[in-house]
C-alpha positions as CSV (number, residue, x, y, z in Angstrom):
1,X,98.5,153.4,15.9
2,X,100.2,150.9,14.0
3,X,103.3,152.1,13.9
4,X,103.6,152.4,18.0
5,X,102.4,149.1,18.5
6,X,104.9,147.7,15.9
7,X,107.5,149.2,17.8
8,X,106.2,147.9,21.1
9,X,106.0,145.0,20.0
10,X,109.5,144.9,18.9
11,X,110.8,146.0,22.4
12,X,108.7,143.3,23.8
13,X,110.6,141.2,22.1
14,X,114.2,142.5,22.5
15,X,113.3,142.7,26.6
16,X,112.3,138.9,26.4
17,X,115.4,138.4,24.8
18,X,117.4,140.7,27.0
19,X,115.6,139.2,30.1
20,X,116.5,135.5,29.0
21,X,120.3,136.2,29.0
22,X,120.2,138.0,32.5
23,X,118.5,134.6,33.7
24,X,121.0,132.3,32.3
25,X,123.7,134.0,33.5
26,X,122.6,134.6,37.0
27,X,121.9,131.0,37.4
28,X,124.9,129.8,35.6
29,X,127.1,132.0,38.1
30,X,125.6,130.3,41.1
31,X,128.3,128.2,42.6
32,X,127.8,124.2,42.4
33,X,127.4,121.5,40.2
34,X,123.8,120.3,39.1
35,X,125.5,116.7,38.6
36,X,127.0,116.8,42.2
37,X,123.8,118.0,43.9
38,X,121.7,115.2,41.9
39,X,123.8,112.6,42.6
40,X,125.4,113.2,46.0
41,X,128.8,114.2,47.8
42,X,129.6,109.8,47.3
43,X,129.1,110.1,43.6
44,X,132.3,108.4,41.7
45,X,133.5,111.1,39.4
46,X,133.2,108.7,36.7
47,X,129.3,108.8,37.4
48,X,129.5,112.8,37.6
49,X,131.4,113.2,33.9
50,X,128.8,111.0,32.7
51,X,125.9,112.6,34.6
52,X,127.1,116.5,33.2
53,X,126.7,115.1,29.8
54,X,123.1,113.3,30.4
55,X,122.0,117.5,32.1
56,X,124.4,119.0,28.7
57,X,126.2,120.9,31.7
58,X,129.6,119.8,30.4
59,X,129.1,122.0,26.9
60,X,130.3,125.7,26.3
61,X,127.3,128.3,28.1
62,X,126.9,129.9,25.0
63,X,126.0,126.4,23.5
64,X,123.7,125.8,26.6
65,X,122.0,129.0,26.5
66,X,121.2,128.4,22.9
67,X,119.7,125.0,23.6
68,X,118.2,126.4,26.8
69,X,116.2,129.4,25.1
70,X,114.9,127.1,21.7
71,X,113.4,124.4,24.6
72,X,112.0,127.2,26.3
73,X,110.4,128.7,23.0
74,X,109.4,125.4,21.3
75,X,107.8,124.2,24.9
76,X,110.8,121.7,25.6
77,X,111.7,122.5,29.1
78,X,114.0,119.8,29.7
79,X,114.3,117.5,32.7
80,X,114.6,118.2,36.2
81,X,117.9,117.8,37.6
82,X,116.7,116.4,40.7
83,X,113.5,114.3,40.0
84,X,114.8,113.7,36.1
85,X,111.1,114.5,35.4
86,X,109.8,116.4,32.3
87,X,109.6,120.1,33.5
88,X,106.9,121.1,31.1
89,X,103.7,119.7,32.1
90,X,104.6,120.1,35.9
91,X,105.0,124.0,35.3
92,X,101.8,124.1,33.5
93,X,99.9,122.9,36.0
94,X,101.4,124.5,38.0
95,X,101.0,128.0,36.2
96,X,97.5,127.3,36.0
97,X,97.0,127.5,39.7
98,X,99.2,131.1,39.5
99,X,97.1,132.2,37.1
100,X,93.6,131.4,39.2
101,X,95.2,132.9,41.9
102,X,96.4,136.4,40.2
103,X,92.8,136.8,38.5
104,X,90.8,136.6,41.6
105,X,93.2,138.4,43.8
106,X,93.1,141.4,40.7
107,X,89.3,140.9,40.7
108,X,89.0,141.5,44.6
109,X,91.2,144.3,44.1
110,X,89.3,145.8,41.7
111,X,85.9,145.4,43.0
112,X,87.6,147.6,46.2
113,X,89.5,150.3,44.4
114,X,87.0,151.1,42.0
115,X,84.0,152.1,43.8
116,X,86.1,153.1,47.4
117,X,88.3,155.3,44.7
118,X,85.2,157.1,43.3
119,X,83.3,157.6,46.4
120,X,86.8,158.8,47.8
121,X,87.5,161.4,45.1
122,X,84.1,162.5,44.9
123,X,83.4,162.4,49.0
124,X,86.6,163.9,49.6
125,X,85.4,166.9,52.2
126,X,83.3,164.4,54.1
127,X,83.8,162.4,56.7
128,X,83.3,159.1,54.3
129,X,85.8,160.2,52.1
130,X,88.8,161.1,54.3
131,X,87.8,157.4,56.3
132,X,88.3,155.5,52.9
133,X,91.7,157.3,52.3
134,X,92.6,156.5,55.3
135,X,91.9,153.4,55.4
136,X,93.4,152.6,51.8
137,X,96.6,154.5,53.4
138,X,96.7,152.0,56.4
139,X,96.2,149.0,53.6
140,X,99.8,150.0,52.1
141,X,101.0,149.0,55.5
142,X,100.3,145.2,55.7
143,X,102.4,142.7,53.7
144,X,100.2,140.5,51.8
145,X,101.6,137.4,53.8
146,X,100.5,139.3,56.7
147,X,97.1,139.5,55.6
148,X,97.0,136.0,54.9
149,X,97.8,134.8,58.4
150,X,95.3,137.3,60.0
151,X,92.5,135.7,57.3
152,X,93.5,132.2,58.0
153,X,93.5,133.2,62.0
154,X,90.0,134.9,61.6
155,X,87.9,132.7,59.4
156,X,89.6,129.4,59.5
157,X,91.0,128.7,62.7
158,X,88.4,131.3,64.9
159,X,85.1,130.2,62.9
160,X,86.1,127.5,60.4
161,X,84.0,129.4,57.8
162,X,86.9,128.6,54.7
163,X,89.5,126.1,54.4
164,X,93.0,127.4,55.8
165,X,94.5,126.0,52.3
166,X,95.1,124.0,49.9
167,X,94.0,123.4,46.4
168,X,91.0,121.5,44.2
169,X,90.6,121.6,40.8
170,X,87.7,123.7,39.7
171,X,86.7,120.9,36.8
172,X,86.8,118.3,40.4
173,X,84.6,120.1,42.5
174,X,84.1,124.3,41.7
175,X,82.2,124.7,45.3
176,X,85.0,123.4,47.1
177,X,87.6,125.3,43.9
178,X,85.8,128.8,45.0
179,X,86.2,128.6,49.1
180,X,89.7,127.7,49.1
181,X,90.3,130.1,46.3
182,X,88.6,133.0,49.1
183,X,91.1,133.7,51.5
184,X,94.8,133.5,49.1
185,X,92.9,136.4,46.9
186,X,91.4,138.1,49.8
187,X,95.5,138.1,51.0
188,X,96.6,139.2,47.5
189,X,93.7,141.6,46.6
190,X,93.4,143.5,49.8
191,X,96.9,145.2,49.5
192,X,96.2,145.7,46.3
193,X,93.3,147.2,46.1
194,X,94.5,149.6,49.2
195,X,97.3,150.7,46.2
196,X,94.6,150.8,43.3
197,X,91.9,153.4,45.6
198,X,94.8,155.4,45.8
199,X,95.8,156.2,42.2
200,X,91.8,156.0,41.4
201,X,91.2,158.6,43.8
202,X,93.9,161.0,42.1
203,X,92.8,160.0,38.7
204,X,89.1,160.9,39.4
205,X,90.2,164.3,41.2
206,X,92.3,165.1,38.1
207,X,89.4,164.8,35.8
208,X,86.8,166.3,37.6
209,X,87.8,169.3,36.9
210,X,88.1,169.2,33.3
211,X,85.9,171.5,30.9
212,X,83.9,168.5,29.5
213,X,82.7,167.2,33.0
214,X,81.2,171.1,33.8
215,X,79.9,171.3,30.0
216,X,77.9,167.9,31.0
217,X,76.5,169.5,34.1
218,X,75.5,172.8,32.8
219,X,73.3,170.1,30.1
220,X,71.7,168.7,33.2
221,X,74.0,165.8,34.1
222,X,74.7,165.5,38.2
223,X,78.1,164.7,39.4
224,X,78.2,161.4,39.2
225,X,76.6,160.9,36.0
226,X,78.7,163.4,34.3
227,X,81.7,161.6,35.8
228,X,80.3,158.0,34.9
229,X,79.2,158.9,31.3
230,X,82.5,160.9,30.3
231,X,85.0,161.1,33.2
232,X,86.0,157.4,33.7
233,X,87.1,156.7,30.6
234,X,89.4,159.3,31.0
235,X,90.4,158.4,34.5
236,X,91.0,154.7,32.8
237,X,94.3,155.6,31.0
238,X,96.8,156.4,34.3
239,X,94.9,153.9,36.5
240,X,95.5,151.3,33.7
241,X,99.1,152.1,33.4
242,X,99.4,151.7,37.6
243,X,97.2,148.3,37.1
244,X,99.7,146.7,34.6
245,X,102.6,147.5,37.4
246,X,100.1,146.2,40.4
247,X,99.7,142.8,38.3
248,X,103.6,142.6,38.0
249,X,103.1,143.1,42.1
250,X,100.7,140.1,42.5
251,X,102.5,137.7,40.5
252,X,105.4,138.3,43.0
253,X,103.2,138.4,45.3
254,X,101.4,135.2,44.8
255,X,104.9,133.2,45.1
256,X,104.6,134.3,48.7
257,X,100.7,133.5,49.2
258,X,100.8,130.3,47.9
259,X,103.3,129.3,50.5
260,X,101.0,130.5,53.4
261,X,98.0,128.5,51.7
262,X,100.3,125.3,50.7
263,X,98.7,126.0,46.9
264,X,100.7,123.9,44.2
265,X,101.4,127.0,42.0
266,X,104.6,128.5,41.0
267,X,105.5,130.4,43.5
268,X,105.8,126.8,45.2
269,X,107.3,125.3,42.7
270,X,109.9,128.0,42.1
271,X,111.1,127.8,46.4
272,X,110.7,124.1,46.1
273,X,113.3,124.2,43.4
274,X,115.9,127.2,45.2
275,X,115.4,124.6,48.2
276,X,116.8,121.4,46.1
277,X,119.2,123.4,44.2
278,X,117.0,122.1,41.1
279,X,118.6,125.0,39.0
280,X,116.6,124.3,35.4
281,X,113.3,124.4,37.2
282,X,114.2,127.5,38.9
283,X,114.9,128.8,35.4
284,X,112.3,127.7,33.9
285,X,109.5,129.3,36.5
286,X,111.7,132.6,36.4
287,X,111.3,133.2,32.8
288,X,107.9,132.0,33.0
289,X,107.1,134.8,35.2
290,X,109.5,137.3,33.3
291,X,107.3,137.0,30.3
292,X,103.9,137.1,31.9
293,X,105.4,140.5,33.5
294,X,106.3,141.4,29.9
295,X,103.4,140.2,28.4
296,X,101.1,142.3,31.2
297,X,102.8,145.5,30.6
298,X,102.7,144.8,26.9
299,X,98.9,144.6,27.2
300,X,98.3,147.4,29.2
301,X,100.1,149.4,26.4
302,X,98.4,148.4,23.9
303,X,94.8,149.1,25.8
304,X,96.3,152.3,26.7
305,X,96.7,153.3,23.3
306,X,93.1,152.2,22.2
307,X,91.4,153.9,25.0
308,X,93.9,157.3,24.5
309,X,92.7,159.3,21.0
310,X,96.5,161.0,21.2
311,X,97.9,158.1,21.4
312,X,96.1,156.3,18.7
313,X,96.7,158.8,16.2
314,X,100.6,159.3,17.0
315,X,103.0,158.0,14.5
């Protein structure tokens, strides 16, 4: 076991690494000049030269890139180009809010796929069964921003049950935290968890008919016993794999939610900084969410490997 995480571990780093240069190098081939869009098209040049050296855009990239990536590392995100504010304790606020979001909208999805999964796998001649694969098939359809609008529609604006958006601190007031947390992860769960009932459903099927599951019956176990005692662990390994990729889904997803909801998380800050041409923050938030993906899949490997005997023994 060692061994494989050692050596996932190493590719986690060598993708970060790998992942840092595409993101320097993308932005840094964007045309324009972070000193002209700061200062303005009337800017004297002598004010531009001087302005290139304040942002360091007047050194080699390689030199740049260098600096860039041991800010990013040691927490030293630099200054926004636009506002000349420290980046750093904007983004992790601002990540914070993400993260909130991306928990409970996993949550939500969760708490759907796993039970509409089972009951779909194990249902799957009767009329309850096919209805929840349908219905999880007709969930693929919708966009999460979709979903968001119909929510906000429905129990905002219709019966002013939940606030249409915006965002309070949980440590300011968690009553008021929790209702307009509701909706954005209803939006980002419900897709999701249309997704997850899917690949629970097949996971369960595939497992039901192993030898252990009819061994457990002939000892007395019913159907659903036998599958909750010993088939669901089982069943956990390709649904966890699917869950690590469906968290990479919400995080670009919630860049999209939190626009519809007006919350102050990255996603925001990431289109607030495309729209101002603010090129570091837009750096900065797209590595940030590069190594959260990284970091998710990373994760899921690693559980994948303690839940999977195989796996765990292999050199």
């Amino acid at each position: 076991m060692l061994p494989r995480l050692a050596r996932r571990t190493a590719i986690l780093l060598v993708s970060t690494l790998i992942a840092s240069v595409v993101v320097f190098a993308f932005l840094a081939l964007l045309p324009g000049d972070p000193a002209q869009v700061a200062l303005g098209l009337s800017a004297s040049p002598e004010l531009l030269e001087q302005t290139r050296r304040e942002f360091g855009t007047d050194r080699p990239p390689l030199t740049q890139y260098l600096d860039w990536l041991g800010g990013f590392v040691t927490g030293e995100f630099g200054r926004s180009y636009v506002t000349r504010e420290p980046i750093g304790p904007q983004l992790m606020d601002r990540l914070g809010v993400t993260m909130w979001l991306v928990g409970a909208g996993m949550l939500v999805a969760l708490l759907i796929a796993v039970p509409a999964g089972v009951y779909a796998a194990m249902a799957r001649r009767r009329a309850g069964g096919v209805a929840v694969s349908w219905l999880s098939q007709l969930g693929l359809a919708v966009p999460g921003f979709i979903a968001g609008i119909l929510l906000v529609q429905l129990f905002a604006v219709r019966w002013q049950l939940l606030p249409a958006g915006g965002w309070t601190p949980p440590v300011r007031d968690p009553l008021e935290f929790l209702r307009g947390l509701v909706l954005p992860a209803l939006a980002l769960g419900l897709v999701q968890g249309a997704v997850l009932t899917r690949y629970v459903r097949s996971a369960v099927l595939d497992v039901s008919t192993e030898d252990y599951l009819r061994t457990a019956r002939a000892k007395g176990h019913t159907r659903f016993s036998a599958l909750l005692r010993h088939g669901l662990r089982n069943a956990a390994g390709p649904v966890l794999t699917v869950l690590g990729l469906q968290l990479t889904t919400l995080l670009i997803g919630a860049v999209v939610v939190e626009r519809v909801f007006v919350l102050p998380g990255l996603g925001s800050l990431l289109l607030d900084g495309v729209a101002a041409r603010d090129l570091l923050v837009v750096q900065n938030v797209v590595m940030v969410l590069v190594c959260a993906v990284l970091l998710v899949n990373f994760a899921v490997d690693v559980l994948h490997t303690v839940l999977n005997p195989r796996l765990r023994q292999a050199t």
